[in-house]
N, C-alpha and C positions, 0 to 999 in steps of 0.2 A: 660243183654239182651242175649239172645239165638235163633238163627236161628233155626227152627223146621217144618217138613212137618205134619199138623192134617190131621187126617184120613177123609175121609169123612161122612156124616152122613143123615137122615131125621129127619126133623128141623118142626115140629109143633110152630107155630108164630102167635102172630097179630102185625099189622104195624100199624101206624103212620108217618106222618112227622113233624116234632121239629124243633127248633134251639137250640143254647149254653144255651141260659138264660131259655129254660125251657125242658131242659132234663130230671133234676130229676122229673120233675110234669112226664111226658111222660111216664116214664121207671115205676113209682107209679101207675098210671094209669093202665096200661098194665097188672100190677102183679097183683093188683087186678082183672081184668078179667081176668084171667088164675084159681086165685085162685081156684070159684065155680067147673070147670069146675075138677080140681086134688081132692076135695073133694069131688066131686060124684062120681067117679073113671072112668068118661068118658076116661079119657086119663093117660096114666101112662108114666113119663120120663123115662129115660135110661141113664140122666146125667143131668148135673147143667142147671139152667136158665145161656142158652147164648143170650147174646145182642148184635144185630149186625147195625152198625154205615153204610151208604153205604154214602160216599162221607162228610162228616165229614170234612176230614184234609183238601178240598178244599173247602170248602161254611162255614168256620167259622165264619161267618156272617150273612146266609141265613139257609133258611130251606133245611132237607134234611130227606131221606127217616131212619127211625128206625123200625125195629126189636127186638122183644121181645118175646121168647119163649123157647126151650128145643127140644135136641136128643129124639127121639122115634123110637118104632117099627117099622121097613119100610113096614109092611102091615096095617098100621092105617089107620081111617079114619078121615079127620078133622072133630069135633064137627062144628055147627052152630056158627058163629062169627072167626073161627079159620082160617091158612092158611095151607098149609102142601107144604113141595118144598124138593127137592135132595140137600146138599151141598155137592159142589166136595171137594179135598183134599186140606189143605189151604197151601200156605207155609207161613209164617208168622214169623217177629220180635214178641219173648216174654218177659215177665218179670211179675213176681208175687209180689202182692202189699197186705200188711193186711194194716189195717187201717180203719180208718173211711173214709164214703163215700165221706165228701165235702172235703178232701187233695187227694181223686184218680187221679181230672187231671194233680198233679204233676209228677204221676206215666208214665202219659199217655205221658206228656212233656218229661219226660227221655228217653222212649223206640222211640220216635221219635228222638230224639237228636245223641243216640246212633246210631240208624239206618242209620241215613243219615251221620254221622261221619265214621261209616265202609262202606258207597259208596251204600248204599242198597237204591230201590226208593220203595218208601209206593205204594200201591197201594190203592184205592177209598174203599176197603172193611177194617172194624177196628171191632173187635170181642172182649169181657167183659163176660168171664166164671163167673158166683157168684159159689166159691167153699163151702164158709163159708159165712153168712148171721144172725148178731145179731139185726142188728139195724142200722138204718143211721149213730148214732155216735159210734157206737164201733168201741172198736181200736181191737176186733177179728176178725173185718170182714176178706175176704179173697178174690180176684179174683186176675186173669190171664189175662192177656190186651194181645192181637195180631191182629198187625197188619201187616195187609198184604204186603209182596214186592216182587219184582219181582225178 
């Protein structure tokens, strides 16, 4: 785990609210409608699909708000169905995880364990860069889990 300040960014997104047991439908969901929208060249990223979790570590049971989308331009315009928002500079517990998709909440279990083991308090925001993306079950996948502390 590594304590690190991310810079800030314009974050093109559609939302959703989920629970645990259907994340992955959510986050599937989501990347398909984005898809159309990067193969017509409406919108062009400037980094990885980031996911962002808003209260997660505290409603492990309940629904909670998700985010699904990518860094952009900061003069875009959202497409129809899109959102577009400022995110400020995060400071955030990291740790990078390859692997296949269904062993990442182990990943996500560490950097929480870690964090709160060096006295750090999570905060309600939890962030899932895809750096590398083969497939649900590849073990090339690649993301960066951070979450947020204070």
């Amino acid at each position: 785990m590594r304590v690190q300040e991310l810079k800030g960014m314009t974050y093109l997104f559609v939302s959703s609210k989920t629970n645990i047991a259907q994340l992955g439908d959510h986050i599937r969901q989501s990347t398909e409608k984005i898809q159309p929208a990067l193969k017509a060249g409406a919108v062009k990223p400037i980094g990885p699909i980031l996911i962002i979790f808003h209260g997660m570590n505290q409603n492990a049971g309940g629904e909670f708000p998700l985010e699904v989308g990518f860094p952009v331009a900061d003069d875009i315009t959202a497409p129809n169905g899109f959102e577009i928002k400022k995110l400020d500079k995060f400071r955030c517990a990291t740790v990078l995880y390859s692997g296949s998709m269904q062993q990442i909440r182990r990943a996500f279990e560490a950097v929480y364990n870690d964090l709160l083991g060096a006295g750090l308090e999570p905060t309600d925001e939890t962030r899932q860069a895809i750096l590398l993306f083969e497939g649900q079950d590849s073990v090339n996948n690649v993301a960066m889990i951070q979450v947020g502390v204070r």
